[in-house]
C-alpha positions in Angstrom: 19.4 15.2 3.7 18.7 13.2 0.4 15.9 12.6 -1.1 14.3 9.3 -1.1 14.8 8.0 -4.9 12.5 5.3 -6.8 14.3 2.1 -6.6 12.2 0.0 -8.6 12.6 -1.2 -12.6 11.1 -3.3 -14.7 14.7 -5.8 -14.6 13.7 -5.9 -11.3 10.5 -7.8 -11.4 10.5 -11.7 -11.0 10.2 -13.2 -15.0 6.4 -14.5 -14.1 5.4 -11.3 -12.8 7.1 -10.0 -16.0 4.7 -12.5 -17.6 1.9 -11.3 -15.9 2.2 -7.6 -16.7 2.5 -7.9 -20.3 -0.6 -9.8 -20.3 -2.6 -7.1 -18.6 -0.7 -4.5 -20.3 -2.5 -6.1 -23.5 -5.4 -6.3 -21.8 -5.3 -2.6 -20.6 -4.3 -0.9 -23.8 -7.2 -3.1 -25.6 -9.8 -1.9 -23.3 -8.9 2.0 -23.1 -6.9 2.4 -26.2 -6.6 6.4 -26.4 -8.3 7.4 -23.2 -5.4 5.1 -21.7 -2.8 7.8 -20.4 -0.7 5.5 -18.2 -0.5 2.0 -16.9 2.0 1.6 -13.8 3.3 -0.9 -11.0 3.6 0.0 -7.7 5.1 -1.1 -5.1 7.4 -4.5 -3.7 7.2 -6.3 -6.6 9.0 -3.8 -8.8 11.8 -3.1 -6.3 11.9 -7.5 -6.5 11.2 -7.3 -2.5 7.9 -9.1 -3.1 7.0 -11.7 -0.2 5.3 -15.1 -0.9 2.0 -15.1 -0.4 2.1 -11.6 1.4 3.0 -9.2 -1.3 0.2 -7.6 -3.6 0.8 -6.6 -7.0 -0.7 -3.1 -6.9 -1.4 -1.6 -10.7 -2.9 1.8 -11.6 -4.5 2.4 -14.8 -4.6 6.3 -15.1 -7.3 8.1 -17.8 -7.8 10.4 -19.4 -12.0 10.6 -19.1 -13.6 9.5 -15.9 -13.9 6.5 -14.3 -17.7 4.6 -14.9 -19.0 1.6 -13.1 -18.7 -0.5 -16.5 -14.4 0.2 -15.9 -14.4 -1.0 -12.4 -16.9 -4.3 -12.9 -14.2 -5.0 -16.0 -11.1 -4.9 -13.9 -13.3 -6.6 -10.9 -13.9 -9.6 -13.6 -10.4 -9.3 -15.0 -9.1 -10.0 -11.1 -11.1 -12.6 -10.3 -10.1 -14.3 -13.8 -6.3 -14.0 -12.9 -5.8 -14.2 -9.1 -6.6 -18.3 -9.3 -3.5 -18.8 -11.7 -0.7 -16.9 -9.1 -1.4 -18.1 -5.8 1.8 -16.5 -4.9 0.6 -12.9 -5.1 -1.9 -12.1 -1.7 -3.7 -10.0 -4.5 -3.6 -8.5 -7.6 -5.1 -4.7 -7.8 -6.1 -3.0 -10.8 -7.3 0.2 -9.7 -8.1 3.7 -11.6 -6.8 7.2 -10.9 -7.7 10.0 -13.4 -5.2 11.7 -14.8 -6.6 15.3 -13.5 -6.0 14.2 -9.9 -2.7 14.8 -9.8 -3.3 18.1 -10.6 -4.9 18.1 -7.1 -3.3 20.6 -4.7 -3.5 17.5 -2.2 -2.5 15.4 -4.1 1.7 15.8 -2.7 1.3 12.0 -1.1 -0.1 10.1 -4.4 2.5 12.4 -6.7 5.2 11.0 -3.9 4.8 7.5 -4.5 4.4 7.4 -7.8 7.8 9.2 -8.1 9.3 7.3 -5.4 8.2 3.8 -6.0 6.5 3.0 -9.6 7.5 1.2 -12.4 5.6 2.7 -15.9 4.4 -0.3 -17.6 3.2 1.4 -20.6 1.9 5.2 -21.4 3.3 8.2 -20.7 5.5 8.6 -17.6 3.9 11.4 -15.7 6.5 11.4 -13.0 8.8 13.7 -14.1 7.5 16.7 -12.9 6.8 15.3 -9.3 9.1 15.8 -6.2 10.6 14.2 -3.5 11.1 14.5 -0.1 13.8 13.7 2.3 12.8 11.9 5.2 11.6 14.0 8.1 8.9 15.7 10.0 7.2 16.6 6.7 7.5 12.9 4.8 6.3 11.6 7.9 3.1 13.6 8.2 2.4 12.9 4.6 2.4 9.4 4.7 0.6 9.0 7.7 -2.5 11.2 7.1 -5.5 10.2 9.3 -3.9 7.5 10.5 -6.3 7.5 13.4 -9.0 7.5 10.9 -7.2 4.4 9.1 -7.6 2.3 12.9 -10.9 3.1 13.0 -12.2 2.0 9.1 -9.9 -1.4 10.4 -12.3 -1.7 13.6 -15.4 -1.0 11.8 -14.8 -3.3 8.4 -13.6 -6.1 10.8 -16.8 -6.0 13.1 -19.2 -3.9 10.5 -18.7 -5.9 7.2 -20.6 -5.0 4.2 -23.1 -7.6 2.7 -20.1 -8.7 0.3 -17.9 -8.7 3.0 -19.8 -10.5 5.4 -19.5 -13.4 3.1 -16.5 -13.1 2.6 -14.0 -16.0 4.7 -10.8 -13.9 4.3 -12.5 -10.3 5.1 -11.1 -10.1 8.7 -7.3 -11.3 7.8 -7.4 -8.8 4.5 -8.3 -5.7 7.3 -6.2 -7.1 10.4 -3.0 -7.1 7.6 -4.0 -3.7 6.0 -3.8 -2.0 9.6 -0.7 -4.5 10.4 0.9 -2.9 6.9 -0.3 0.8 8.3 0.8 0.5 11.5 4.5 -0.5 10.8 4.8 2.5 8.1 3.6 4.6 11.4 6.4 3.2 13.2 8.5 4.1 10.2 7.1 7.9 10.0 7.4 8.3 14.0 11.1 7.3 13.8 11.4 9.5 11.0 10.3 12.8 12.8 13.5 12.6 15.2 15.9 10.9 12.5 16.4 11.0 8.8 15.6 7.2 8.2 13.9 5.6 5.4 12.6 2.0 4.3 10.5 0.1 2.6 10.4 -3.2 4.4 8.5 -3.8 7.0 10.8 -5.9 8.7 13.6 -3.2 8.9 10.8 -0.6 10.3 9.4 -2.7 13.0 13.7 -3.4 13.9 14.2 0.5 14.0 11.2 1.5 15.7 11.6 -1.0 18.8 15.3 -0.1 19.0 14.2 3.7 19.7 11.0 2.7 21.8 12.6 -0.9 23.1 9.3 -0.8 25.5 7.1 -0.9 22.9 8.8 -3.9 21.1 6.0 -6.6 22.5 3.7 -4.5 20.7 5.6 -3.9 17.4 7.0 -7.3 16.7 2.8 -8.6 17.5 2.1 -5.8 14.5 4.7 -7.5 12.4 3.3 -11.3 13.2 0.2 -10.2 12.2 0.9 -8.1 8.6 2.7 -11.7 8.0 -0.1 -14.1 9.7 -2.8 -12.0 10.2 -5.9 -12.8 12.9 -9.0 -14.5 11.5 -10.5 -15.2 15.3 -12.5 -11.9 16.2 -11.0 -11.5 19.8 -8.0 -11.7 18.8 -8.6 -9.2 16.3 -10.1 -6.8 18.8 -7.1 -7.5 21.3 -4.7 -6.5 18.7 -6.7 -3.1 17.7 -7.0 -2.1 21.3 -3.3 -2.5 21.8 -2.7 -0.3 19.0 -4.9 2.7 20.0 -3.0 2.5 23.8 0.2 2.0 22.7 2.3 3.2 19.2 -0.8 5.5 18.5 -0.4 7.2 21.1 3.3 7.5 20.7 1.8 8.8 17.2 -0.5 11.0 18.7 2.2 13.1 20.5 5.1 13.1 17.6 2.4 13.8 14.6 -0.6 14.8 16.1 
């Protein structure tokens, strides 16, 4: 079987997005200077599948010193500064790995997408020590570690918000789509365990998964409405969760469990 191989470049990425990454790349390399050891894109928009007003653009600034509160309230203020002017993007992330957790024997799943799916914006490419898989029981496992855990953080951040998030208009659509996204890559890893099939859209895994389960299609093409319109009424919400834990977890349940 072949290995899955990283699709993405910079040529790739849509000339505002372009833009947009030099500016933070600026931005980035200003605010770390040396303790800066890589700055990369993940994700659709560097493969150029990014959706309208669906798609995140999902950055990772790695160091080389550990992370303090002072670097996360800077790329908090940095987001809320940009976000307004790209109304196309769902979000933009700017998160922090340091660079010793790669180093971390459990570490297999974040060394996989980073070698499967990143573009290096600036820095040094750590990727080229990091493997691949081919899809299969194994990839599928990996990627969908805990994914019972994952349904119940979505239940309890829904119904359980935070003081932030409890202000927060948007808080139940962000969590309904995060478990929408979750679910269909489920779909994708439970197809996977039986045959050696790979994607990255969402579409195209919802498709696969209902023509091997064709019961189960009610079910996944509701997963797919709401990763693309995502619930902001709380029944609805909690109809869609409980459908998940009876149905394609279960399915789940008894191909990775």
């Amino acid at each position: 079987m072949n290995l899955i191989q990283n699709t993405s470049s910079f040529s790739k990425i849509k000339p505002e997005y372009q833009k947009l990454l030099k500016v933070l790349q600026g931005k980035v390399d200003k605010r770390f200077g040396a303790d800066l050891c890589a700055y990369y894109l993940l994700g659709s928009v560097g493969r150029g599948e990014d959706k309208l007003s669906i798609s995140d653009m999902d950055t990772q600034i790695i160091l080389r010193r550990s992370i303090t509160e002072e670097d996360n309230a800077w790329a908090k203020e940095l987001k809320y500064e940009i976000e307004p002017y790209y109304p196309m993007l769902y979000r933009l992330d700017l998160d922090f790995i340091e660079e010793k957790e790669f180093d971390n024997p459990y570490a297999k799943r974040l060394r996989f997408i980073f070698r499967t799916d990143s573009v290096l914006i600036c820095g040094k490419d750590i990727t080229a020590s990091f493997s691949s898989l081919a899809p299969g029981l194994e990839l599928a496992i990996l990627l969908n570690r805990n994914y019972r855990q994952s349904l119940d953080n979505a239940h309890k951040y829904i119904f359980e918000p935070d003081e932030a998030d409890r202000h927060n208009p948007k808080n139940m659509m962000v969590w309904v789509r995060w478990i929408a996204k979750k679910t269909l890559r489920l779909c994708l890893g439970i197809v996977m365990v039986d045959e050696p099939f790979y994607t990255r859209l969402m579409e195209e895994m919802a498709i696969k998964f209902y023509d091997n389960y064709p019961s189960y299609q009610p079910q996944v093409l509701k997963t797919l409405h709401q990763y693309h319109n995502p619930a902001n009424d709380a029944n609805e919400a909690l109809i869609f969760l409980t459908s998940l834990s009876t149905t394609i977890y279960q399915i789940a349940d008894d191909k990775l469990g």
